[in-house]
Short mmCIF file of the C-alpha atoms (twelve columns), coordinates in Angstrom:
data_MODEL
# 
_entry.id   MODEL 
# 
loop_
_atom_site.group_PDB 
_atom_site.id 
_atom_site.type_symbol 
_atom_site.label_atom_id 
_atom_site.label_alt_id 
_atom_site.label_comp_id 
_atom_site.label_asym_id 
_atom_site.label_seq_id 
_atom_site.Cartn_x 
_atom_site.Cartn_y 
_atom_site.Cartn_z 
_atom_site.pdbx_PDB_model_num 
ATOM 1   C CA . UNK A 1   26.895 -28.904 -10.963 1 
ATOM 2   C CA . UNK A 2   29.679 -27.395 -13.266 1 
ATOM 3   C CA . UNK A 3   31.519 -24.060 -11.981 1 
ATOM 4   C CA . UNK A 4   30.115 -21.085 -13.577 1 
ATOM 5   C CA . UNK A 5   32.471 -17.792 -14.311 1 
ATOM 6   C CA . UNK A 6   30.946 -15.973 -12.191 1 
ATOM 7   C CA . UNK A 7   31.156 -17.895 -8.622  1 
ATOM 8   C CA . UNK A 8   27.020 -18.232 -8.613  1 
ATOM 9   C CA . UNK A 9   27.007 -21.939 -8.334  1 
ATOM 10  C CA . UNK A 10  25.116 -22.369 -11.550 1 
ATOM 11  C CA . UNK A 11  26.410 -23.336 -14.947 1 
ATOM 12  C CA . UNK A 12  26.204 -20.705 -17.334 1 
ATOM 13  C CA . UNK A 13  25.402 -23.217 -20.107 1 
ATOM 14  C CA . UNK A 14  21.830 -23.976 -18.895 1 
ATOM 15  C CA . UNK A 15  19.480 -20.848 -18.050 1 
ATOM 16  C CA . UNK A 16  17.514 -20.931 -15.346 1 
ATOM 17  C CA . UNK A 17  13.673 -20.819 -15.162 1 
ATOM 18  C CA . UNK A 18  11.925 -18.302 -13.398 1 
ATOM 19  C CA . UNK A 19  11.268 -20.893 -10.293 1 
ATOM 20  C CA . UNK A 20  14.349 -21.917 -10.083 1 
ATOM 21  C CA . UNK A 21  15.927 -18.347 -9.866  1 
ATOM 22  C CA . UNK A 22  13.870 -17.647 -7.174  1 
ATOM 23  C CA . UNK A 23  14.304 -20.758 -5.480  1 
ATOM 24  C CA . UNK A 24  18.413 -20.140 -5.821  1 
ATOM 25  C CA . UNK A 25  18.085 -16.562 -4.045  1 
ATOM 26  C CA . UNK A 26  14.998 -17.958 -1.373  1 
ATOM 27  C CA . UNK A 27  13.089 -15.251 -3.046  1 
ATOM 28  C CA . UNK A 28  9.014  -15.360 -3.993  1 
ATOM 29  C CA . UNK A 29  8.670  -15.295 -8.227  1 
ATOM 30  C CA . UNK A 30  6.810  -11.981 -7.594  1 
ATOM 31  C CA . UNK A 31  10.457 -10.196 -6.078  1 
ATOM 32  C CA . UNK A 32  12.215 -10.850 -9.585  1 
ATOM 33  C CA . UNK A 33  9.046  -10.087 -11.519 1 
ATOM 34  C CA . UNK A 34  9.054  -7.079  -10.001 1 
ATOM 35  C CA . UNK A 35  12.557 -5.927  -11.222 1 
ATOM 36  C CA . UNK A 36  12.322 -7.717  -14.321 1 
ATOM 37  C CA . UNK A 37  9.670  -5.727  -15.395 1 
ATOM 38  C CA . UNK A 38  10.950 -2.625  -13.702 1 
ATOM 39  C CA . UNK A 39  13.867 -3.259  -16.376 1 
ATOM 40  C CA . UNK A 40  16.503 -4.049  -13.948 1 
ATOM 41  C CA . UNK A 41  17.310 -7.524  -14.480 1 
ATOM 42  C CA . UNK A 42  17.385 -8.986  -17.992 1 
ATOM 43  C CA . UNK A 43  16.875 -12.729 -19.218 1 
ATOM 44  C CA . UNK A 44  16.419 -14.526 -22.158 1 
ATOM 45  C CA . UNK A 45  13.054 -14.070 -24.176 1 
ATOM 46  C CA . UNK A 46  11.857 -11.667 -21.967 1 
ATOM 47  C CA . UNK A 47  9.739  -9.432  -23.575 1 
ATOM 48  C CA . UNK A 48  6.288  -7.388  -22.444 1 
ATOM 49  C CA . UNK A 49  4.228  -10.506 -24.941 1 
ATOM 50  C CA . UNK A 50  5.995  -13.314 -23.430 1 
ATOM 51  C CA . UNK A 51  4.793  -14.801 -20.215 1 
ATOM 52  C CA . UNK A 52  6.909  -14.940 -16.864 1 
ATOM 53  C CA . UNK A 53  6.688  -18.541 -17.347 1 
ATOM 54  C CA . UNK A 54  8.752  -18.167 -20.510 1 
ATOM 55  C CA . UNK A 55  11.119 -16.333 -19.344 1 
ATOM 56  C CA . UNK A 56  14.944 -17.813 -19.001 1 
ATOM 57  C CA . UNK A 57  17.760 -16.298 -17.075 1 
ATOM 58  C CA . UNK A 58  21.845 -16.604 -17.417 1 
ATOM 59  C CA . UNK A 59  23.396 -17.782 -13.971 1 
ATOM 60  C CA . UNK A 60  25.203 -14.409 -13.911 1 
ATOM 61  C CA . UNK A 61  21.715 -12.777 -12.632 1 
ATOM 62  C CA . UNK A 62  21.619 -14.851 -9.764  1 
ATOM 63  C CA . UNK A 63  25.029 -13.032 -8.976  1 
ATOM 64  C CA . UNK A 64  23.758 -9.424  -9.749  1 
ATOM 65  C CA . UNK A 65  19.422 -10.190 -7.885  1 
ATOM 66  C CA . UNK A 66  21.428 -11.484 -4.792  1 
ATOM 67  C CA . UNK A 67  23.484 -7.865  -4.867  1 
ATOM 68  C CA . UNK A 68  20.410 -5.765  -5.178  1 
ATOM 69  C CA . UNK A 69  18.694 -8.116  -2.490  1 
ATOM 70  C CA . UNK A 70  21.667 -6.968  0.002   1 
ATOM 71  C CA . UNK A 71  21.480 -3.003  -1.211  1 
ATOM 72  C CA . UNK A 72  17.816 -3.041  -0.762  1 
ATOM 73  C CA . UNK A 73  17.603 -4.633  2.558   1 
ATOM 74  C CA . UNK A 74  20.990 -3.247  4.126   1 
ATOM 75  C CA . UNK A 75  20.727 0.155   2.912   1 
ATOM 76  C CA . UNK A 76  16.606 0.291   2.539   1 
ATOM 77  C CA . UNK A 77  17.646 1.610   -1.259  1 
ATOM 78  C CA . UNK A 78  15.338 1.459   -3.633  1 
ATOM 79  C CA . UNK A 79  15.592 -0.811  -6.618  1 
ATOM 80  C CA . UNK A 80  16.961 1.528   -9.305  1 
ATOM 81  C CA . UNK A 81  19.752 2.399   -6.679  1 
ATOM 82  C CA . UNK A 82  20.379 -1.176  -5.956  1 
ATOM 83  C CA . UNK A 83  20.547 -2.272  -9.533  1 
ATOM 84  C CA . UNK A 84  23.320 0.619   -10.241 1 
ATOM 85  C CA . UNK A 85  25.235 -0.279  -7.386  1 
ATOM 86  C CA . UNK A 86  25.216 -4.154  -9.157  1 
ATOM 87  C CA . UNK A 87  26.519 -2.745  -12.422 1 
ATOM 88  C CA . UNK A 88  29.184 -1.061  -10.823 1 
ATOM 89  C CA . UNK A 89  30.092 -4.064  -9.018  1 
ATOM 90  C CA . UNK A 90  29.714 -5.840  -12.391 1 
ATOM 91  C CA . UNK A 91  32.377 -3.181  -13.939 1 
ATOM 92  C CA . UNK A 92  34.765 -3.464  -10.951 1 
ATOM 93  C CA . UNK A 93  34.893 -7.169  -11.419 1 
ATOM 94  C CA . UNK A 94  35.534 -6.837  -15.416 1 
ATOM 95  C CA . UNK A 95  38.070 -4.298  -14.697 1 
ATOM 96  C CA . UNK A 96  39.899 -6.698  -12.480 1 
ATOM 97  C CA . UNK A 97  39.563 -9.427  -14.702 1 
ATOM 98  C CA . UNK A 98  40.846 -7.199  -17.369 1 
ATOM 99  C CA . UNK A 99  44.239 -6.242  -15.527 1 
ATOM 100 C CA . UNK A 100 44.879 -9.892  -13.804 1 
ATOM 101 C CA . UNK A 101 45.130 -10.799 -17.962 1 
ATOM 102 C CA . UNK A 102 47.649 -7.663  -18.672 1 
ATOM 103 C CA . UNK A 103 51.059 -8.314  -19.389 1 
ATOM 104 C CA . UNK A 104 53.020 -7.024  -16.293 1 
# 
């Protein structure tokens, strides 16, 4: 499987189905419908018409549901609290990416 940016495991170049996100994180389809619909995850042609079965998902969300997984069941945090503390991570990890590329 080709290396993906973001250290997920999953190439970036082919989304992932619903299934198979779910499979990836040992999670039931119902978890990530959940906090898709709760607008805290977003994939590709996800949309309140289109069905779950539709739906298609960058391997960078594998990265960010495993996160909220860990807030949620380490802290007991609720979803909106876990899904902030993945953006932040997501910033942090720009931000580095940012500096390790500026001139020194």
């Amino acid at each position: 499987m080709p290396e993906s940016a973001d250290d997920s495991g999953y190439d970036d170049a082919q989304p992932l189905t619903l299934p198979e996100l779910a499979h990836a994180l040992a999670l039931a389809p119902d978890w990530v419908i959940e906090h898709v619909r709760a607008g805290l995850v977003e994939g590709v042609g996800v949309s309140t018409r289109a069905s779950p079965s539709e739906w298609r998902f960058e391997a960078v969300v594998v990265r960010r549901l495993r996160s909220m997984r860990h807030t949620e069941q380490c802290y007991d945090a609720a979803p909106e609290l876990a899904a902030l503390v993945a953006d932040l991570e997501e910033e942090i990890a720009a931000l580095r990416r940012r500096l390790a590329r500026a001139p020194r």
